[in-house]
mmCIF file of the C-alpha atoms, coordinates in Angstrom:
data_MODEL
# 
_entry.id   MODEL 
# 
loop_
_atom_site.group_PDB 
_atom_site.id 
_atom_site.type_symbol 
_atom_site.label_atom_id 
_atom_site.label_alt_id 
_atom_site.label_comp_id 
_atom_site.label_asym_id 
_atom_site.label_entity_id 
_atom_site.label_seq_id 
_atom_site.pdbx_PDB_ins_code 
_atom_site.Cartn_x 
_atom_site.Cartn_y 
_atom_site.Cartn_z 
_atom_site.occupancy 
_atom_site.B_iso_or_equiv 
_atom_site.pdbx_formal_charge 
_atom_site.auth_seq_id 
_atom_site.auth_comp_id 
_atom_site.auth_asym_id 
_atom_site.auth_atom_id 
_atom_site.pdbx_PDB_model_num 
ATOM 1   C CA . UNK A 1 1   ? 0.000   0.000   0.000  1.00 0.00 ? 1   UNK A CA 1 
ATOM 2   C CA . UNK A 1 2   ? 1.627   3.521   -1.353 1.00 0.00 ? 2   UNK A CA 1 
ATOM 3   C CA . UNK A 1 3   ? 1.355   6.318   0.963  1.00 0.00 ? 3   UNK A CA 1 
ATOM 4   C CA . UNK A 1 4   ? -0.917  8.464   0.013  1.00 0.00 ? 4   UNK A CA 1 
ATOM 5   C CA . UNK A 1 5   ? -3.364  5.559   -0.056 1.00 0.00 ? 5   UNK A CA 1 
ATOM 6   C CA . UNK A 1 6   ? -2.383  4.661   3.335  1.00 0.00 ? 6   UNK A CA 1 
ATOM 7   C CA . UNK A 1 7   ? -3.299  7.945   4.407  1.00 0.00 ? 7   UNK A CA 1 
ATOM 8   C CA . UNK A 1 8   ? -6.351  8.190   3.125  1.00 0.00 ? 8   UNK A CA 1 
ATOM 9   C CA . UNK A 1 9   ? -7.653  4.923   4.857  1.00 0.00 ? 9   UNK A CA 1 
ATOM 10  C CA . UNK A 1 10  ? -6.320  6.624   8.064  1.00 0.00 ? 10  UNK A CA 1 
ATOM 11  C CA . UNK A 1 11  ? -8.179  9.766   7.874  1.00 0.00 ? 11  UNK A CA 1 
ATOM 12  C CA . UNK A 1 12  ? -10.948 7.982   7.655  1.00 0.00 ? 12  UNK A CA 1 
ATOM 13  C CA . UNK A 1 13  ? -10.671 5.725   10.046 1.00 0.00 ? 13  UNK A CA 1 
ATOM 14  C CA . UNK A 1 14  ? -9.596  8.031   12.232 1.00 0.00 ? 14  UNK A CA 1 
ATOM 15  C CA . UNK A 1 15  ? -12.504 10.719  11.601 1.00 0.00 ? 15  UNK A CA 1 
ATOM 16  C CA . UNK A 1 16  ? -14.803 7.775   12.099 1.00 0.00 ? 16  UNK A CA 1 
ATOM 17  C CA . UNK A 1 17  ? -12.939 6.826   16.347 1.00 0.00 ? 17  UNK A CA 1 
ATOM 18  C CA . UNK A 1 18  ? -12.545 10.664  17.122 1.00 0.00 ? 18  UNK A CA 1 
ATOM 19  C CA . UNK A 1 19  ? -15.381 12.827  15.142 1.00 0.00 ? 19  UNK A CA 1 
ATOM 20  C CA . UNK A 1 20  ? -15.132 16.258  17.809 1.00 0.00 ? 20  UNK A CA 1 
ATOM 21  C CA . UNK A 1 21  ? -10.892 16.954  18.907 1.00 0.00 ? 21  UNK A CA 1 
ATOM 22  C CA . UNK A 1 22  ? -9.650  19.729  20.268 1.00 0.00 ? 22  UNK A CA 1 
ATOM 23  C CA . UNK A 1 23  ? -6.638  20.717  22.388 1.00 0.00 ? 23  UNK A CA 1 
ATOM 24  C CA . UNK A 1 24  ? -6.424  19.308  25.380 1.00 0.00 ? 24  UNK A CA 1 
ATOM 25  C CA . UNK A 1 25  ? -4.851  21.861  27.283 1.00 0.00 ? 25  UNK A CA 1 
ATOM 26  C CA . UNK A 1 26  ? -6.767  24.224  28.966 1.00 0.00 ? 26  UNK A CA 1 
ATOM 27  C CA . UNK A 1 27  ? -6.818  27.927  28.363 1.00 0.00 ? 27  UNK A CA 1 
ATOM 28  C CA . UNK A 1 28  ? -8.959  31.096  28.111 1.00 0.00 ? 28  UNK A CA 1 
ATOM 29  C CA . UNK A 1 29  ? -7.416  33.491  25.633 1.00 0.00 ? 29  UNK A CA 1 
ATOM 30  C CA . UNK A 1 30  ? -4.219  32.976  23.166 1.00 0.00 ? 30  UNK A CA 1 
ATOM 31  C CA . UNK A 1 31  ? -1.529  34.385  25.802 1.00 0.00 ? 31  UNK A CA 1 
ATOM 32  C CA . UNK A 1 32  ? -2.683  31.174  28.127 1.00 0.00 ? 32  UNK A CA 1 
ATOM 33  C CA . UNK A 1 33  ? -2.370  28.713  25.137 1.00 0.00 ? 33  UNK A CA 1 
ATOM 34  C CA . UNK A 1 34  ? 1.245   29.977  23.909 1.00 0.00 ? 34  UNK A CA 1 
ATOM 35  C CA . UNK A 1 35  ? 2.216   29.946  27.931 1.00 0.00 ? 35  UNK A CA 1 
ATOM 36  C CA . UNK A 1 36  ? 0.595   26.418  28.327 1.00 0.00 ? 36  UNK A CA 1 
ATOM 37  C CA . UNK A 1 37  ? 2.106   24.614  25.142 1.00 0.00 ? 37  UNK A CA 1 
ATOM 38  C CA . UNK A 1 38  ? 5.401   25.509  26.238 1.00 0.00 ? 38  UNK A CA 1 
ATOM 39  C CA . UNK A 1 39  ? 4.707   24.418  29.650 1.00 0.00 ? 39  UNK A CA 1 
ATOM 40  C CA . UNK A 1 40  ? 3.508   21.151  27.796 1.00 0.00 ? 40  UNK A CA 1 
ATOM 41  C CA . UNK A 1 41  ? 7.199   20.197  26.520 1.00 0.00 ? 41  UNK A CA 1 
ATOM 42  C CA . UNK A 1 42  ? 8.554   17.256  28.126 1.00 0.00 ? 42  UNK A CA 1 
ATOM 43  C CA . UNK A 1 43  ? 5.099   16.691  30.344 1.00 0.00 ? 43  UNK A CA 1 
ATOM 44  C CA . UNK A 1 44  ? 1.618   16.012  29.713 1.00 0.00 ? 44  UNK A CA 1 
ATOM 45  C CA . UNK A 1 45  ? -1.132  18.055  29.243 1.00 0.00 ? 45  UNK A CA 1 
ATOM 46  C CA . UNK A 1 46  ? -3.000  16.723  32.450 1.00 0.00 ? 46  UNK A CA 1 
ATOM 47  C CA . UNK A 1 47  ? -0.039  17.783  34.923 1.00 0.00 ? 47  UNK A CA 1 
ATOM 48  C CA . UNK A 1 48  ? 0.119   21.176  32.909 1.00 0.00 ? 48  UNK A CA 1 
ATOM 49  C CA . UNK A 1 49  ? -3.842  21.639  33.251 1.00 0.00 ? 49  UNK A CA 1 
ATOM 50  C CA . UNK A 1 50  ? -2.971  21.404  36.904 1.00 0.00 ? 50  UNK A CA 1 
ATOM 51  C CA . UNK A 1 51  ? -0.086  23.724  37.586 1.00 0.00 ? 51  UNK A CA 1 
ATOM 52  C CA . UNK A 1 52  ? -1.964  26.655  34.680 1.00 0.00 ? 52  UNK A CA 1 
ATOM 53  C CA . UNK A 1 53  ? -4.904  26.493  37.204 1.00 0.00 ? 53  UNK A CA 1 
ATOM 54  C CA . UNK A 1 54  ? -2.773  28.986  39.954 1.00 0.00 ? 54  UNK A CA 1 
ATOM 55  C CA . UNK A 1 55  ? -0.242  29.946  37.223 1.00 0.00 ? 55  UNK A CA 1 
ATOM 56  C CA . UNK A 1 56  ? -2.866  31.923  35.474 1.00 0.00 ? 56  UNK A CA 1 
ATOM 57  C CA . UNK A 1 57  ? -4.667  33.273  37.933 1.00 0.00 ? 57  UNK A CA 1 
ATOM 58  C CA . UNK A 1 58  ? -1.274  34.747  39.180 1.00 0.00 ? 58  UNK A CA 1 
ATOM 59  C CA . UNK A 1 59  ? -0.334  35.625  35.696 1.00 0.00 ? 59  UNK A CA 1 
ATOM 60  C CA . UNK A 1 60  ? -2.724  37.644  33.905 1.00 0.00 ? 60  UNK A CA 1 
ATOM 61  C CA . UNK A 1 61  ? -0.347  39.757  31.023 1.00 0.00 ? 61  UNK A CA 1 
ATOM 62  C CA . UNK A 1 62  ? 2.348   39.415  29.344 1.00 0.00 ? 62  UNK A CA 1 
ATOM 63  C CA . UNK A 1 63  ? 3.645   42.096  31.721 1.00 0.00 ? 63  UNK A CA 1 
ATOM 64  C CA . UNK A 1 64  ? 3.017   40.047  34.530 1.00 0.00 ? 64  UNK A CA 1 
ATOM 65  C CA . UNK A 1 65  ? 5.530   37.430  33.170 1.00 0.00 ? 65  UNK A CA 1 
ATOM 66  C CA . UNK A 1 66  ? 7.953   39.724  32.066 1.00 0.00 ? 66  UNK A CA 1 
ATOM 67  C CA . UNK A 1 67  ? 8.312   41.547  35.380 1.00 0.00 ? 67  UNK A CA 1 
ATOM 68  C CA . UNK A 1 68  ? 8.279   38.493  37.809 1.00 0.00 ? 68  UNK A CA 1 
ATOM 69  C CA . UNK A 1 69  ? 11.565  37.068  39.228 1.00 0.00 ? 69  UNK A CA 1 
ATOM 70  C CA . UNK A 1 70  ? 12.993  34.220  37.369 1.00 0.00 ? 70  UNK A CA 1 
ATOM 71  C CA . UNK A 1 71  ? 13.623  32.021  40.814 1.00 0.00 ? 71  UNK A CA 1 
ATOM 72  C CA . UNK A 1 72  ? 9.870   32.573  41.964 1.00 0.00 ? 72  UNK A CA 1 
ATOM 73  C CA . UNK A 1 73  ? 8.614   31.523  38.053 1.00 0.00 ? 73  UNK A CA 1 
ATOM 74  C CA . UNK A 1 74  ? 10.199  28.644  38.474 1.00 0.00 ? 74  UNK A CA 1 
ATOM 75  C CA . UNK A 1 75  ? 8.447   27.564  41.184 1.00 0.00 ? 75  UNK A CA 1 
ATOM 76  C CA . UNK A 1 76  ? 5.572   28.069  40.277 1.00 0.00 ? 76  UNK A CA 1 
ATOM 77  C CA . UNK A 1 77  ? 6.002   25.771  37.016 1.00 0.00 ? 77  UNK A CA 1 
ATOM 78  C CA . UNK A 1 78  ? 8.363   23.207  38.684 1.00 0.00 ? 78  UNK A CA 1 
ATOM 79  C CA . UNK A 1 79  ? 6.107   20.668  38.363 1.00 0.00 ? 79  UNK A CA 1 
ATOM 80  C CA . UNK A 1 80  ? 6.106   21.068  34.426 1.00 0.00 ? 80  UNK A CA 1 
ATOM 81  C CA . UNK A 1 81  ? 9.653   19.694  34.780 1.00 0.00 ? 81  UNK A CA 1 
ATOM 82  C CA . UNK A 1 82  ? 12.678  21.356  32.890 1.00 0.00 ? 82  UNK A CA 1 
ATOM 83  C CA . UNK A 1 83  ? 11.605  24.771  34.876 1.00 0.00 ? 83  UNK A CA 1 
ATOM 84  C CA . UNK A 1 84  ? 14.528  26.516  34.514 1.00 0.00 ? 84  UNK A CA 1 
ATOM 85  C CA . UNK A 1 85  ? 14.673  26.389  30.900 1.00 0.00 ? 85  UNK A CA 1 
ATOM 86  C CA . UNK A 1 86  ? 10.835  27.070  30.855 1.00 0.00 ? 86  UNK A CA 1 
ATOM 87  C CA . UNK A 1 87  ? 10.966  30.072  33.496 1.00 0.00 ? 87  UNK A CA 1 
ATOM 88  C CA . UNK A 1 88  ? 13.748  31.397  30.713 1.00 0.00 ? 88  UNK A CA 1 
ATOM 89  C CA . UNK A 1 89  ? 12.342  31.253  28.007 1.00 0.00 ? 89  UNK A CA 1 
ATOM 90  C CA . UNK A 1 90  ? 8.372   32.413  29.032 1.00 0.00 ? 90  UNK A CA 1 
ATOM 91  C CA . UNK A 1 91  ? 10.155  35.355  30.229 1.00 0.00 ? 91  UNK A CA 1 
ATOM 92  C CA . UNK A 1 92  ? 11.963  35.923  27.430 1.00 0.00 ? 92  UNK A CA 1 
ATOM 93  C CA . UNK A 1 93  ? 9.289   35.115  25.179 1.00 0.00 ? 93  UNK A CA 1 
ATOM 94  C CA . UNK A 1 94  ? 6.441   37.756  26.875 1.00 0.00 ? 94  UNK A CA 1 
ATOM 95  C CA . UNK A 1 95  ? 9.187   40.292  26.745 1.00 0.00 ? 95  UNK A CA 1 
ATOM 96  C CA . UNK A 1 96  ? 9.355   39.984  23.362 1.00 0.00 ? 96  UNK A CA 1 
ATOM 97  C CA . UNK A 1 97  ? 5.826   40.245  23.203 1.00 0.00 ? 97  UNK A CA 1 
ATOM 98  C CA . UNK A 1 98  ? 5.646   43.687  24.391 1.00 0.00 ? 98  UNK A CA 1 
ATOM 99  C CA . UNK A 1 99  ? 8.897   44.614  22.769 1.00 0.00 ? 99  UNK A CA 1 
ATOM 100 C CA . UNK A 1 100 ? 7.381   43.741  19.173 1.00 0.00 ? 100 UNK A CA 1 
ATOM 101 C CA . UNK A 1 101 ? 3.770   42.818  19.528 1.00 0.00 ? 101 UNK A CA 1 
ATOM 102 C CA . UNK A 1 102 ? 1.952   45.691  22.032 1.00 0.00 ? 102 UNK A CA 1 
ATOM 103 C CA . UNK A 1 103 ? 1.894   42.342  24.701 1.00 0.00 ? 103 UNK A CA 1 
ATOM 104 C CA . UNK A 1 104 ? -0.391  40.579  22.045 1.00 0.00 ? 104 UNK A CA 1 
ATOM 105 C CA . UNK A 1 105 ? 0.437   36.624  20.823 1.00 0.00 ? 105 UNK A CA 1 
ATOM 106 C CA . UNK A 1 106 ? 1.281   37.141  16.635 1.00 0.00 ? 106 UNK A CA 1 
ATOM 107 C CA . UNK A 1 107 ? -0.757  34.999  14.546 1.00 0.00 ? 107 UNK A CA 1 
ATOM 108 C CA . UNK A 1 108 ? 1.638   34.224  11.593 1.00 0.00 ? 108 UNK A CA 1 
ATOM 109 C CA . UNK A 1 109 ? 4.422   31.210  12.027 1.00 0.00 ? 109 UNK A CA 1 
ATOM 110 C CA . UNK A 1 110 ? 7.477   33.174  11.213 1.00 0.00 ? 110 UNK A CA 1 
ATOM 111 C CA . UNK A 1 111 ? 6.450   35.952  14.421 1.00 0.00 ? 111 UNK A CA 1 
ATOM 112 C CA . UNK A 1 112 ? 5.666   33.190  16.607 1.00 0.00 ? 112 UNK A CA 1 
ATOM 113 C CA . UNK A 1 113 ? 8.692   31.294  16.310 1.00 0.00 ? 113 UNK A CA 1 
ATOM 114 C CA . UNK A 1 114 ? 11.041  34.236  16.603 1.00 0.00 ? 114 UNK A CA 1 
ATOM 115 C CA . UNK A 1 115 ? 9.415   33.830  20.217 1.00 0.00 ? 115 UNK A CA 1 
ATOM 116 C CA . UNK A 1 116 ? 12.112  32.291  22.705 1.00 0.00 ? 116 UNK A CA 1 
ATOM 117 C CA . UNK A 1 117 ? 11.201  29.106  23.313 1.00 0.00 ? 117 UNK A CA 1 
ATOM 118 C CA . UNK A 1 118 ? 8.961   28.943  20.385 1.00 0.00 ? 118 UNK A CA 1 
ATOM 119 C CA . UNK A 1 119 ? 9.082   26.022  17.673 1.00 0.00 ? 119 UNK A CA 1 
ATOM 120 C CA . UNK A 1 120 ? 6.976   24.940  14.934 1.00 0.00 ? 120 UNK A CA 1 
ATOM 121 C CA . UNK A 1 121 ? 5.007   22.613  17.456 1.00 0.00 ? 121 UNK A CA 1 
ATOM 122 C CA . UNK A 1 122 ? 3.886   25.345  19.896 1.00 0.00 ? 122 UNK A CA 1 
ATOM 123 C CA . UNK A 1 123 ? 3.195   27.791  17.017 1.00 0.00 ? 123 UNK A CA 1 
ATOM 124 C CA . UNK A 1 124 ? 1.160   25.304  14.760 1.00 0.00 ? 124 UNK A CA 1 
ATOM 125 C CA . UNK A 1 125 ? -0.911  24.170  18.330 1.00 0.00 ? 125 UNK A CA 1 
ATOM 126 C CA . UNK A 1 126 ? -1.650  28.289  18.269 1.00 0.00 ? 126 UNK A CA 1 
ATOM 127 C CA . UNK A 1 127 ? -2.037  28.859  15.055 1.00 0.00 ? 127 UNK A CA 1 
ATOM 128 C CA . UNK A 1 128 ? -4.737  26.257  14.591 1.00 0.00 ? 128 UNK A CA 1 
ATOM 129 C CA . UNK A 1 129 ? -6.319  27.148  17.985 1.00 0.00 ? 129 UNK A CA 1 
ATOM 130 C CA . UNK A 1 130 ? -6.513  30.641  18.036 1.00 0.00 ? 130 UNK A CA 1 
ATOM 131 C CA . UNK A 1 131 ? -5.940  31.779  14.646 1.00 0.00 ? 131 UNK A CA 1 
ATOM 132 C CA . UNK A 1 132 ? -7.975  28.919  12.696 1.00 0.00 ? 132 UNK A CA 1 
ATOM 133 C CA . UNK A 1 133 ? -4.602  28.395  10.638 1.00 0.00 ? 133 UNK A CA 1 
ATOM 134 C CA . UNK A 1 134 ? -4.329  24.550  9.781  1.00 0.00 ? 134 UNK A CA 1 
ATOM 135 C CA . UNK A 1 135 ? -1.028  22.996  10.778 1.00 0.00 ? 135 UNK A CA 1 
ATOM 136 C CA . UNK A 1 136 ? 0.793   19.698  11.538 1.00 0.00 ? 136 UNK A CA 1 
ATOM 137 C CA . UNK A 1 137 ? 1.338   19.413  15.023 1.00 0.00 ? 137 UNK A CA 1 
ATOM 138 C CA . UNK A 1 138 ? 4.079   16.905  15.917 1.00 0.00 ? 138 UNK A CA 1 
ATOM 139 C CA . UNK A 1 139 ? 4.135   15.963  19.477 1.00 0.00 ? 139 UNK A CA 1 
ATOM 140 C CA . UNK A 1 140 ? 5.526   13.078  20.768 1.00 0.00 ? 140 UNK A CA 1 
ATOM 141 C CA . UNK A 1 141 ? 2.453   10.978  19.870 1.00 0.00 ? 141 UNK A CA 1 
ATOM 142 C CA . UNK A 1 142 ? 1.892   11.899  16.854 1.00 0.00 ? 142 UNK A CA 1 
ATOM 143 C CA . UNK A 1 143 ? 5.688   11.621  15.698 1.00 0.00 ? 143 UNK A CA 1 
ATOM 144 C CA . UNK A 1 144 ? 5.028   8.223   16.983 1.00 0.00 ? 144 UNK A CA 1 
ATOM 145 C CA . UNK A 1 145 ? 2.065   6.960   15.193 1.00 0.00 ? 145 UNK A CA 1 
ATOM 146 C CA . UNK A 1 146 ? 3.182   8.664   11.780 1.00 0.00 ? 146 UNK A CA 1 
ATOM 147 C CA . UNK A 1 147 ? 6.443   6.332   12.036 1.00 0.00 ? 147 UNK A CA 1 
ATOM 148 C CA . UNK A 1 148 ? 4.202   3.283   12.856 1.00 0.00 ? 148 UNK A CA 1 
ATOM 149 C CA . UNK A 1 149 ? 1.635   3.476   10.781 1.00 0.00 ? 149 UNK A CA 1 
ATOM 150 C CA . UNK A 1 150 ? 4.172   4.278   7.730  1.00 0.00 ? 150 UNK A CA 1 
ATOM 151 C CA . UNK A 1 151 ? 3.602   7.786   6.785  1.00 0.00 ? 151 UNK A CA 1 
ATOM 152 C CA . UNK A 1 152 ? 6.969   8.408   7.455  1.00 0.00 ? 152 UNK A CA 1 
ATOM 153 C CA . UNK A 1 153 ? 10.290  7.341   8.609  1.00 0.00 ? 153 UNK A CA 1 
ATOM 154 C CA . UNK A 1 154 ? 11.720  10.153  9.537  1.00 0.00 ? 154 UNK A CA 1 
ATOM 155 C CA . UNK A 1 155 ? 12.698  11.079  13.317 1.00 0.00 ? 155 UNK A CA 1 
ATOM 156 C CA . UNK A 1 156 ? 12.933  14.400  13.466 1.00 0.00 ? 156 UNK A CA 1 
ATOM 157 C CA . UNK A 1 157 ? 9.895   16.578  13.928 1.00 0.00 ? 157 UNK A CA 1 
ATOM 158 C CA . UNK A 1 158 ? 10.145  19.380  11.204 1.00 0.00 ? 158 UNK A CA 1 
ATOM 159 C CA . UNK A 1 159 ? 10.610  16.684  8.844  1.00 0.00 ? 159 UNK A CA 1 
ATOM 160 C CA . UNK A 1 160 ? 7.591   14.033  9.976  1.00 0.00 ? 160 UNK A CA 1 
ATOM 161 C CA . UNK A 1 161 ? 5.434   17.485  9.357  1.00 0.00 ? 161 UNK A CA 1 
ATOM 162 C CA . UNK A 1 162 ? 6.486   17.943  6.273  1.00 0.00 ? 162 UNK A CA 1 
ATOM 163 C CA . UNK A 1 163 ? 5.908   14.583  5.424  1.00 0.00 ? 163 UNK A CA 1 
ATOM 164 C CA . UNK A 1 164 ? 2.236   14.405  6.849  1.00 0.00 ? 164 UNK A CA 1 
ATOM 165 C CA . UNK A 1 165 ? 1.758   18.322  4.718  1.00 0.00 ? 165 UNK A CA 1 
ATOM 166 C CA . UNK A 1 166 ? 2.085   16.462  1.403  1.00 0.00 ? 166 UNK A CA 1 
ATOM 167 C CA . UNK A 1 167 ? 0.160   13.557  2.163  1.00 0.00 ? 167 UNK A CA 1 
ATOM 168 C CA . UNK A 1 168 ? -2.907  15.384  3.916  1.00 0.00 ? 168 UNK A CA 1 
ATOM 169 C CA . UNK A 1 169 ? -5.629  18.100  2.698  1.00 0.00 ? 169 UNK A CA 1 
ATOM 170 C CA . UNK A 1 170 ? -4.446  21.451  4.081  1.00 0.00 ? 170 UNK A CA 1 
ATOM 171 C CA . UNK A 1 171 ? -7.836  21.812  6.093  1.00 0.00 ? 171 UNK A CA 1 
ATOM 172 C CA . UNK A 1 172 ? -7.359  18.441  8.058  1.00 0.00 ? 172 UNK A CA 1 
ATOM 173 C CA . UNK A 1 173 ? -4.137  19.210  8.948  1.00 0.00 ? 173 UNK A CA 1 
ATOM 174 C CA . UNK A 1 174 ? -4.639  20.550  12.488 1.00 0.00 ? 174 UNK A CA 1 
ATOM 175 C CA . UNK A 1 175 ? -7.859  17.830  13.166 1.00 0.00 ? 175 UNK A CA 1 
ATOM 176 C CA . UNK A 1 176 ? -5.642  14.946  11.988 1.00 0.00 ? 176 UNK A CA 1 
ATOM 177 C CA . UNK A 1 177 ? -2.841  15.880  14.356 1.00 0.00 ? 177 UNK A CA 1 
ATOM 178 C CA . UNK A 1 178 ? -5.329  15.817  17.266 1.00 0.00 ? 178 UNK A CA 1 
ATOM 179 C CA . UNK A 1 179 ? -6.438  12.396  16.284 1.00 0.00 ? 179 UNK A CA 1 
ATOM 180 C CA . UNK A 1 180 ? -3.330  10.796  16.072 1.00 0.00 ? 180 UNK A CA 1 
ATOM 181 C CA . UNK A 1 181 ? -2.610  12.146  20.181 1.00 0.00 ? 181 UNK A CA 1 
ATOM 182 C CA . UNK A 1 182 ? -5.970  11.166  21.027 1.00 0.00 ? 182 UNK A CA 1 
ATOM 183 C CA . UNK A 1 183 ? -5.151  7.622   19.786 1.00 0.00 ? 183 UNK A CA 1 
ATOM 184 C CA . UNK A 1 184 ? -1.629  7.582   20.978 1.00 0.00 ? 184 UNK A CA 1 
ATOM 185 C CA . UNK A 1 185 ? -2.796  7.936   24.553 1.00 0.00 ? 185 UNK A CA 1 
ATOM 186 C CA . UNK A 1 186 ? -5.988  5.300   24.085 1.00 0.00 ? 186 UNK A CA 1 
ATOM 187 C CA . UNK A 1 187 ? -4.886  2.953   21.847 1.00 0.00 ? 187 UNK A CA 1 
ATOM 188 C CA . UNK A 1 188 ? -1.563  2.816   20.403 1.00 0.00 ? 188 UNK A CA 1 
ATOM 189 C CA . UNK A 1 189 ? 1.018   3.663   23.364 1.00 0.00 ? 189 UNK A CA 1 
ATOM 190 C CA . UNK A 1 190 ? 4.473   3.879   23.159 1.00 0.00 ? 190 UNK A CA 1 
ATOM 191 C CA . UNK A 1 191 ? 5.065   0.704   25.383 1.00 0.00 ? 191 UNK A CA 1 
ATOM 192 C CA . UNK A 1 192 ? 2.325   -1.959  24.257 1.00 0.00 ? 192 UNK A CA 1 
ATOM 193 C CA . UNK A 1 193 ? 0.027   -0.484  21.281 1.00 0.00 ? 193 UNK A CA 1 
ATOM 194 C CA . UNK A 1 194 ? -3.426  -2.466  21.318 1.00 0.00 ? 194 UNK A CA 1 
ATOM 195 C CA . UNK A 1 195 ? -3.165  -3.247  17.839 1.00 0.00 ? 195 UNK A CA 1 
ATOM 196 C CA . UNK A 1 196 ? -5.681  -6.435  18.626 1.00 0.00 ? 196 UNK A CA 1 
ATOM 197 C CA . UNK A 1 197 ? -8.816  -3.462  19.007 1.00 0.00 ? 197 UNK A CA 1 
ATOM 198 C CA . UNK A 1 198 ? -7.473  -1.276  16.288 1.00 0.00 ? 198 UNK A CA 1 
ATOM 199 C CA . UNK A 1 199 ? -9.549  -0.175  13.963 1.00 0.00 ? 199 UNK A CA 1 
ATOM 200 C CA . UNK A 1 200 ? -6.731  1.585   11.909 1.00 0.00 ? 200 UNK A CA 1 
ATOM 201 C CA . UNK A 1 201 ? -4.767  -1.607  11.593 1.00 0.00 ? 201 UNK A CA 1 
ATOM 202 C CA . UNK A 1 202 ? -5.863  -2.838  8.440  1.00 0.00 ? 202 UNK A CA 1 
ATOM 203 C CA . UNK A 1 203 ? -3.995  0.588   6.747  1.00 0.00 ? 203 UNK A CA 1 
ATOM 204 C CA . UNK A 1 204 ? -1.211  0.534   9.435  1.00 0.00 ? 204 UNK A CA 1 
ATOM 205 C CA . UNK A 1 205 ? 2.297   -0.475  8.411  1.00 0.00 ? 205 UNK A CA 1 
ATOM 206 C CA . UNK A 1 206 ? 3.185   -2.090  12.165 1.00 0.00 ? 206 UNK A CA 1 
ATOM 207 C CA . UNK A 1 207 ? -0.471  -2.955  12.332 1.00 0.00 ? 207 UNK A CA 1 
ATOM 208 C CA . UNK A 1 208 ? -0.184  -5.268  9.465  1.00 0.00 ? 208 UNK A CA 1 
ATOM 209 C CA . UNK A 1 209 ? 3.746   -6.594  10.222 1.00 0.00 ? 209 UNK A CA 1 
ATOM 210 C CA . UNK A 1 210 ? 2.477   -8.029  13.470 1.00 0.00 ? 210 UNK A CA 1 
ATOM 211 C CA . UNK A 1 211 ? -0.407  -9.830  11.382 1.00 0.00 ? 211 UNK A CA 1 
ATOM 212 C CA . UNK A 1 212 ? 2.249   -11.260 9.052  1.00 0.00 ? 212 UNK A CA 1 
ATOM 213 C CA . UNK A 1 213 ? 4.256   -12.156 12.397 1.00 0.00 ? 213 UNK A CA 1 
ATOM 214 C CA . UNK A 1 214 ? 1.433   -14.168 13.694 1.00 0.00 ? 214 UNK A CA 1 
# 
């Protein structure tokens, strides 16, 4: 089975397991989703959920980032993991904000990821959130399941997103990325996938090896 073929199975079958996705992290306006898919690196989106519940009622602005002491943001995201690194670059990042942007999140790829701490994943999560902009978001999941299922080989994020861009309608983009983290974290986990329940496995390259395998 050729790619593109492969991929169009998928969408389907994926459309068909998860009709309504969304982001899963929690937020009220655009500054809370840039803060909390940073926050999101190297964690889940449950524990982030948890520590954005004081963080943003503490930090309202872009100002409010920008003027707090490094040491005391990092406690306050130190359950995040990787805080220092975080506390840097949020700081640096809503600084920038005012410097360039009147304290406003941009809503074009090239502004967002001159933002410290800023990469395609994070902007594409707020460009397709906030902005309605469809992009492939490559999380850990979703890097994951594109290798599995044979969209792609590659390892390295910018290039599994440029793979998935030429195999997918521009408009599914952002909905397909969701799909693949929602079934990442019910089905097909990095440890044991459940390929024995999966629907996708008739169109999915490990799906299908295991099959052969017995």
């Amino acid at each position: 089975m050729d790619r593109k073929t492969r991929t169009n199975h998928l969408r389907k079958a994926l459309a068909d397991l998860y009709p309504n996705v969304y982001c899963t992290l929690e937020y009220e306006n655009p500054l809370q989703l840039l803060v909390a898919t940073q926050l999101a690196a190297q964690s889940t989106d449950a524990q982030v959920n948890i520590v954005t519940k004081n963080l943003f009622r503490k930090y309202r602005t872009a100002e409010d980032y920008a003027a707090v002491d490094l040491t005391e943001l990092e406690q306050d995201i130190h359950a995040t993991g990787f805080f220092h690194n975080k506390a840097k670059n949020l700081k640096g990042c809503c600084i920038r904000l005012l410097q360039h942007h009147q304290g406003q999140v941009p809503g074009t790829m090239e502004e967002l990821i001159a933002l410290p701490g800023v990469g395609r994943k994070t902007a594409n999560v707020v460009l397709g959130a906030i902005f309605q902009v469809p992009g492939v978001i490559v999380d850990t999941h979703a890097g994951r399941l594109s290798r599995r299922m044979g969209l792609t080989v590659e390892e390295d994020p910018a290039a599994v997103e440029r793979d998935l861009m030429k195999l997918l309608p521009k408009k599914e983009w952002t909905d397909f990325s969701h799909r693949l983290v929602f079934h990442g974290r019910a089905v097909c986990n990095a440890k044991k996938p459940l390929c024995g329940i999966c629907t996708c496995r008739p169109y999915c390259a490990y799906g299908q090896k295991n099959v052969e395998l017995g």
